[in-house]
C-alpha positions in Angstrom: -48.7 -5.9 67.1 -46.3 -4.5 64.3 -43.9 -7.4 65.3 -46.0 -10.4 65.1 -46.9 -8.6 61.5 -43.6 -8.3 59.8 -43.2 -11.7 61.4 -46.2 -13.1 59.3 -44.9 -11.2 56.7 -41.1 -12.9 56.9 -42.7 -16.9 56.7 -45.1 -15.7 53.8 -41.7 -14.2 51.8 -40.3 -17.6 53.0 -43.2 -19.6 51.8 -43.2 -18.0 48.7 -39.5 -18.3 47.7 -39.6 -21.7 48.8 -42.0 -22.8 46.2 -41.0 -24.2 43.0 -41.4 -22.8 40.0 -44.4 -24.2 38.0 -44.2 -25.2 34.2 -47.0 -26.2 31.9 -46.8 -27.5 28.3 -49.8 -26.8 25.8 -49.4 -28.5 22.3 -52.2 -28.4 19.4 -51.9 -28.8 15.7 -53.3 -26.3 13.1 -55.5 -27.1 11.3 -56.8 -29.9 13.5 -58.7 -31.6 10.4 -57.6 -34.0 7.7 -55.2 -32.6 5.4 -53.9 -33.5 1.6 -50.5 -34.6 0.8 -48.4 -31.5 0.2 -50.2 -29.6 2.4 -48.8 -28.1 5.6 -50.0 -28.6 9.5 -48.4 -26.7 12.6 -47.3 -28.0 15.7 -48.1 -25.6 17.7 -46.1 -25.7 21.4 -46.7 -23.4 24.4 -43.9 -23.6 27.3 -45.6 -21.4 29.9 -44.0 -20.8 33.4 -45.3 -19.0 36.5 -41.9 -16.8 36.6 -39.8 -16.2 34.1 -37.4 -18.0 31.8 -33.6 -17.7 32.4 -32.4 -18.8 29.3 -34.0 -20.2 25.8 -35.6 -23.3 26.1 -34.1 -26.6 24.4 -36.2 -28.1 21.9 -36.2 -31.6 20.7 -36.0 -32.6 16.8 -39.1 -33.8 15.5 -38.9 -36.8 12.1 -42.0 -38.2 10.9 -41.7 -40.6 8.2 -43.8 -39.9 4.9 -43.5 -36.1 5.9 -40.9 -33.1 5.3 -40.7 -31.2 9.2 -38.9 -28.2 9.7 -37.7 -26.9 13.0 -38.8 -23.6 14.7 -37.0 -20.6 13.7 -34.9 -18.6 16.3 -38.1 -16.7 16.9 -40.8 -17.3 19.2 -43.9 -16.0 19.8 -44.5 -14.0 23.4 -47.2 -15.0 25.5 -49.1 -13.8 28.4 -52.1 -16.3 29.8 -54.1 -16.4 33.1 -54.8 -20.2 33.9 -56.3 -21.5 37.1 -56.6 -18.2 38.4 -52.2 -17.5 38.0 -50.8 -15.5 35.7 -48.4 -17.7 33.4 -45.8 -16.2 30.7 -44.6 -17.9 27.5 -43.4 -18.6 24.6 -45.3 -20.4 21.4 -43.1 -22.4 18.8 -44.2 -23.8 15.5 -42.8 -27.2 13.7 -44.1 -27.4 10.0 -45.1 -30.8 8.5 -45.4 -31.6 4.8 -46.8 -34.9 4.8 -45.7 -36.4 0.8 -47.9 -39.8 2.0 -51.6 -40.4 2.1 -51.6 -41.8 6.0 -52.0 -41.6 9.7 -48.9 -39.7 11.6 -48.5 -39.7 15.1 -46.7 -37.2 16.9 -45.2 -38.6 19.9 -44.4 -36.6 23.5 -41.6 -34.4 22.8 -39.5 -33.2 25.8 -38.7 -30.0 25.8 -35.8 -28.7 28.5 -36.6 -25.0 30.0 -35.2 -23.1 33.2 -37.4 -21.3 35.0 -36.3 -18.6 37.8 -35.3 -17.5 40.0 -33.0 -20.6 41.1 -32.6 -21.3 36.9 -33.1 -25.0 37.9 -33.3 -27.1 34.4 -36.4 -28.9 34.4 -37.8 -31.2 31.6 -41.3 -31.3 30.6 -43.5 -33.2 27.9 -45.9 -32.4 25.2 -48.9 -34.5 25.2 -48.8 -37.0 21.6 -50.8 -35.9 19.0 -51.9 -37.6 15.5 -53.5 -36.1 11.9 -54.6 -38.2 8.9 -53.4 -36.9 5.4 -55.0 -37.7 2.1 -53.6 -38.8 -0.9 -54.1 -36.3 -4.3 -54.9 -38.2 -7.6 -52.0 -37.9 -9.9 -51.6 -39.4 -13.4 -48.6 -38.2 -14.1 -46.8 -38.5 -10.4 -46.1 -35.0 -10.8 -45.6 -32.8 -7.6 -48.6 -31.2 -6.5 -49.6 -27.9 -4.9 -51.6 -28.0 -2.0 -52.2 -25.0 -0.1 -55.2 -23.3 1.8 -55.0 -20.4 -0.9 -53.0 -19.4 -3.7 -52.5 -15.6 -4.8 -51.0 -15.0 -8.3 -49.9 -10.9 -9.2 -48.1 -9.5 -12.3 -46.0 -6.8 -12.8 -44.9 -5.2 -16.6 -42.2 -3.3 -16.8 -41.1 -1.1 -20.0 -37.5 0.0 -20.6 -39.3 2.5 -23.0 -43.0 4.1 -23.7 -43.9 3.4 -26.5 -41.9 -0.3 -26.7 -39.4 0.3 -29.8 -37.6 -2.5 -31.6 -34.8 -3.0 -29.5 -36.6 -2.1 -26.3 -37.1 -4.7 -23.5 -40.5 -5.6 -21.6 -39.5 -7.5 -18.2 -42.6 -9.6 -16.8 -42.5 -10.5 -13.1 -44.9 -13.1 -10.9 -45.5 -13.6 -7.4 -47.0 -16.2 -5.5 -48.2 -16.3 -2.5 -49.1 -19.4 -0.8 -50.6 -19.7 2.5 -50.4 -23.3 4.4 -47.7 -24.6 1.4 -43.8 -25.0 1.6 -42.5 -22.0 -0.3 -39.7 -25.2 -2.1 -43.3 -27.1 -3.4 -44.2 -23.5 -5.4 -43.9 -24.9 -9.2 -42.2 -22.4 -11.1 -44.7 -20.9 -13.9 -44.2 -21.2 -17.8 -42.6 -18.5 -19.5 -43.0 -19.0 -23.3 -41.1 -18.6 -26.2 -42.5 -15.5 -28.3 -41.4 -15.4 -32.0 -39.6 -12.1 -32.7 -39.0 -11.9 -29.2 -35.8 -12.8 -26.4 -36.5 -14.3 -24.3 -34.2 -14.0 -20.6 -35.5 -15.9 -17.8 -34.3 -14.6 -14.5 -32.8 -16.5 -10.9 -36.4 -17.1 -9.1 -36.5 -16.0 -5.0 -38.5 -18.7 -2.8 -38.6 -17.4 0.6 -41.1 -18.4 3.5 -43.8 -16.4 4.6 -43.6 -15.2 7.5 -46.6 -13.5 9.8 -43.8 -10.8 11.7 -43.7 -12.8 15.1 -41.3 -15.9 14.2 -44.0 -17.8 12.6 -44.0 -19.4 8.9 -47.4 -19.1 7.5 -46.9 -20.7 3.8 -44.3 -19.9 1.1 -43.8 -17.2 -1.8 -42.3 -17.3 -4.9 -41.1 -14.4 -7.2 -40.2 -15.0 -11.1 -39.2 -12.5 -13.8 -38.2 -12.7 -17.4 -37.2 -10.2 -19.9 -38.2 -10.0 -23.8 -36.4 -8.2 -26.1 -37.9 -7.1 -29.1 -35.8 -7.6 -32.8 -37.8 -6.0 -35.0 -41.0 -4.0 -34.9 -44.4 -5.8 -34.5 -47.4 -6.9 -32.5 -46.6 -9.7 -29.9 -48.6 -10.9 -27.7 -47.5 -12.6 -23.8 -50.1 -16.0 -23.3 -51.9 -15.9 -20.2 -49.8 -18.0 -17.0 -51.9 -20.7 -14.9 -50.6 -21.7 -11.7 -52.8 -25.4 -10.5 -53.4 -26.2 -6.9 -55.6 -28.1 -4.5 -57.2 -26.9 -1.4 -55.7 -28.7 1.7 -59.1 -29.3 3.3 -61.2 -30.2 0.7 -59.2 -31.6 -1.7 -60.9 -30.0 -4.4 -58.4 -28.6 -8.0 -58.2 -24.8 -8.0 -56.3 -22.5 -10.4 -54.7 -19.1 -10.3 -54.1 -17.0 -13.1 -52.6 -13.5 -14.7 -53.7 -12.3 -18.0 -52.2 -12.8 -21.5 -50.3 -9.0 -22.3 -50.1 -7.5 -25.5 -47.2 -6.3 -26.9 -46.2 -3.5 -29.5 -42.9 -2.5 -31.0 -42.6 0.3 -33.2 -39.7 0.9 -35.5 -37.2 3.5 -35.1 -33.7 3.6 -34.5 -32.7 3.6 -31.0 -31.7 7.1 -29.4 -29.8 8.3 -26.5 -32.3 9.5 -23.8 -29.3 12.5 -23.6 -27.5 14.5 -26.4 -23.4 13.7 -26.3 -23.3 17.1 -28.3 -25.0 19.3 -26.3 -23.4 18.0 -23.1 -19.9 18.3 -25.0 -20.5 21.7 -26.1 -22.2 23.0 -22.8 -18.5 21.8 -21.5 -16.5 23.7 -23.8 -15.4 20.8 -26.2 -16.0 20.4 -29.5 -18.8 16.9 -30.5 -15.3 15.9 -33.0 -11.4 15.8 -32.5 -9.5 17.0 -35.7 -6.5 17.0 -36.3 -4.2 19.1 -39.2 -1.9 18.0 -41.7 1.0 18.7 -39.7 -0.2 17.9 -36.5 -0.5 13.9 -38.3 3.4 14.7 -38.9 3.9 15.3 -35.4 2.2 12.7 -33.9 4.6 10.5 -36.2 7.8 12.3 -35.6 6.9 11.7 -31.7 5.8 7.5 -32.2 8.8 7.3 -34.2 11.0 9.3 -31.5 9.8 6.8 -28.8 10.3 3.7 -30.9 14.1 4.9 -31.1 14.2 5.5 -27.4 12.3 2.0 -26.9 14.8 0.7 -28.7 18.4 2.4 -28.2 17.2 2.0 -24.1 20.3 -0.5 -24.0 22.4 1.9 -25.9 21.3 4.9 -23.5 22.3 2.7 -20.3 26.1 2.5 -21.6 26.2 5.7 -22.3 25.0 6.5 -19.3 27.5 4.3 -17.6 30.8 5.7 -19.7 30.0 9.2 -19.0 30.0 8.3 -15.0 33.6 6.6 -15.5 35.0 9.9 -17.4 33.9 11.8 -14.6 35.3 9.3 -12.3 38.5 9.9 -14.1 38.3 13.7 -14.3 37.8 13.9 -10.7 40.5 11.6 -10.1 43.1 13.1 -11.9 42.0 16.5 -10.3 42.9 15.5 -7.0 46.1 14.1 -8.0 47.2 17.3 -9.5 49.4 20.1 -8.3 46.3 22.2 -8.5 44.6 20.1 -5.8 47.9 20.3 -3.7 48.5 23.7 -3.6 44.3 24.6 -3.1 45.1 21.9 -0.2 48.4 24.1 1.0 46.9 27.7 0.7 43.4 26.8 2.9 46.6 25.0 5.9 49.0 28.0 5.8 45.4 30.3 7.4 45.5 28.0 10.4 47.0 28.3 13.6 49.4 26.8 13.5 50.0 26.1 10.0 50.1 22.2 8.4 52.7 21.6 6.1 51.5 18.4 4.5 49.8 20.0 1.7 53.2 22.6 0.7 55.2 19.2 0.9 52.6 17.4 -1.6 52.6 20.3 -3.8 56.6 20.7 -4.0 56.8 16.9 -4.9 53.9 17.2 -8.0 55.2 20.1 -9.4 59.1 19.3 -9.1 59.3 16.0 -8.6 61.3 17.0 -5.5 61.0 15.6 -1.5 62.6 18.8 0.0 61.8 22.6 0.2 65.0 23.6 0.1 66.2 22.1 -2.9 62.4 23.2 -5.2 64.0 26.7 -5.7 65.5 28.2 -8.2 69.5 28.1 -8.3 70.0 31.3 -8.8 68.1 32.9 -5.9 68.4 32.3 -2.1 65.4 35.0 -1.0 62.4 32.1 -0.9 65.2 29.9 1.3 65.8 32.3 3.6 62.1 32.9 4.1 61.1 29.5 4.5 64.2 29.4 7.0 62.8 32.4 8.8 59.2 30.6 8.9 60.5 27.2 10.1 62.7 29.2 13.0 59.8 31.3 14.3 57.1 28.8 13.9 59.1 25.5 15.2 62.4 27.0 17.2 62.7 26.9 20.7 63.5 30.5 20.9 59.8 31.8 21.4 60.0 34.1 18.5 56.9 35.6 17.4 55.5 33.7 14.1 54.8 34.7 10.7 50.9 35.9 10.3 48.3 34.1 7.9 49.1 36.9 5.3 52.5 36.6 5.6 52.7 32.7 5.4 50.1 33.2 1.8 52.5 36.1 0.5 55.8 33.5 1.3 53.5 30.7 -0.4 53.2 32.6 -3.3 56.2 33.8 -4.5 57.5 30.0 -3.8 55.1 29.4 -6.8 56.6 31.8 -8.7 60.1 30.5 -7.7 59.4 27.1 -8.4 57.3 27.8 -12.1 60.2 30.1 -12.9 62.9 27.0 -11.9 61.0 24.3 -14.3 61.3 26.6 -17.1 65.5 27.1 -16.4 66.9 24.9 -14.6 66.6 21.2 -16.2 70.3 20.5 -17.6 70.6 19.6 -21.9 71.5 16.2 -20.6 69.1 15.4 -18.3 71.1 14.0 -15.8 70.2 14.7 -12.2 72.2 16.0 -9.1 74.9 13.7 -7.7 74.3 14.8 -4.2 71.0 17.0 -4.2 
């Protein structure tokens, strides 16, 4: 028995799957009576499936001529319905019509492309035509007019001060709100001209108004203008009419906000905060004062930097000339016998000794190539010593070497030698050795 009932229970799943998805179309306009030129109608479209929809449905474009249509918003309205006996979801869209002719219109099927699940098959289904009359709106002057199935006209007043001073501004703003109109057919209102008063009319917002689910059910319209007052006095704001005509009936209507009366008073305009008291709460004084010889300062330091404005190019080779007398200083530093003989002492420490810097220093402060012949004529000590160094340092005899304190102790009295032999030993004629 349990077989033969998840058997029954395996063709109905089969059955069931198998079946196509069913889609209905339900279109109705709103309202379904004759209308007036200017006014607004809905197309109302319900797509209604016995699933679910896999993606958004295509919708066609929809141009009457004689008539201003605009398209469904990204929005649509949810629907749940029972029809038949099956549960059917959907979704509701709305295309608004402005007829701007007095005529018949005829809306014809529309095909509107939806997938339904769960195979997300694209099927295409029609709306059934539909048709409306609009009537024409007597106009003498060919002037646009409102038509709309109500009109609602609020004022707000604004004070940049209480009691209004001369100086003070009063802003005035309007909104309309217009059911079953397009919010671009709202006229703008008339803000007059007020003697003793500026007037400063304000950018206008026309949005559509909307009922929260994706609909459009008419159009609003905010304005605001400012007056400024010049001089004290009693002004007065006329009162603002806004003309329209009932889209069923036909029949002129007008909205309205009252005339407001306006009062300056004189006085001088004040701070709404004291500059002093918030300066002194700080620590400052209200006023910056300065002495006698603090003017004299401030002069002496304008005319200081006007100087150094000015002598900037001066300053630059200055700047540059001192460098080059270093350069030279430095120069002629290291080409000293000073430099040489720094250069000698710090070589004779090392292990073993360098001799370049004693030979540069013999030949800068002699003018002599040989160590030998730097010493003074009359003394053979420093030769012997330096002969003693080169033997033990050089020779092939393995002779222990001089130590860093003797080779500094040799070094120096060579620089005595050698100051002692420029002061003595140059000849009256000048003349130099024949065979040195």
């Amino acid at each position: 028995m349990t077989r033969w009932a998840l058997l029954l229970l395996i063709c109905l799943v089969g059955l069931t799957s198998a079946a196509e998805p069913e889609v209905r179309v339900q279109a109705r306009l709103v309202p379904d009576t004759p209308i007036m030129t200017g006014g607004t109608v809905s197309l109302e479209v319900d797509l209604l499936v016995d699933t679910w929809f896999t993606d958004a449905p295509v919708l066609p474009a929809l141009q009457l001529a004689g008539a201003v249509v605009s398209p469904p918003s990204g929005e649509a309205q949810h629907l749940n319905q029972r029809l038949d006996g099956k549960a059917f979801f959907g979704l509701r869209y709305r295309y608004q019509i402005t007829p701007t002719a007095a005529q018949r219109f005829s809306i014809p099927a529309l095909a509107f492309r939806v997938k339904p699940g769960p195979d997300s098959t694209v099927l295409t289904v029609h709306s059934q035509p539909l048709s409306f009359e609009a009537k024409g709106v007597v106009s003498t002057t060919g002037e646009q007019r409102l038509v709309a199935q109500q009109v609602e006209l609020t004022q707000v007043i604004e004070r940049s001060h209480n009691p209004l001073r001369a100086g003070d501004s009063i802003t005035r703003r309007l909104h309309t709100v217009a059911p079953g109109a397009q919010a671009m057919l709202i006229p703008p209102p008339g803000f007059a001209e007020v003697e003793g008063l500026k007037r400063y009319v304000q950018t206008p917002s026309v949005t559509a108004l909307s009922d929260g689910r994706g609909g459009i059910l008419g159009g609003q319209r905010e304005d605001s203008v400012s007056y400024v007052a010049t001089a004290a006095g009693h002004y007065r704001l006329p009162a603002i009419e806004v003309k329209w005509w009932d889209a069923t009936t036909g029949e002129p209507r007008t909205a309205s906000v009252p005339a407001v009366e306006v009062v300056a008073e004189a006085g001088a305009y004040q701070a709404p905060f004291s500059l002093s008291d918030d300066l002194r709460a700080l620590g400052q004084g209200a006023q910056v004062r300065l002495a006698g010889h603090g003017w004299v300062l401030l002069g002496l330091v304008l005319l200081l930097g006007t100087l150094a404005w000015m002598g900037r190019a001066w300053g630059r080779a200055g700047w540059q000339w001192l460098r080059r007398w270093q350069a030279r200083r430095r120069q002629a530093w290291l080409d000293s016998p000073g430099y040489a003989w720094r250069q000698a002492r710090q070589q004779s420490g090392r292990q073993p000794a360098r001799l370049d810097g004693l030979y540069l220093w013999v030949r800068r402060s002699t003018g002599r190539r040989t160590l030998s012949s730097s010493e003074h004529p009359m003394s053979g000590q420093s030769e012997d010593d330096l002969l003693a160094f080169f033997q033990s340092s050089y020779g092939g005899e393995g002779t222990r070497g001089h130590s860093a304190s003797d080779r500094k102790k040799l070094m120096q009295r060579l620089r005595q030698r050698v100051a002692t032999g420029k002061a003595g030993s140059r000849d009256s004629n000048g003349l130099r050795d024949l065979n040195p």
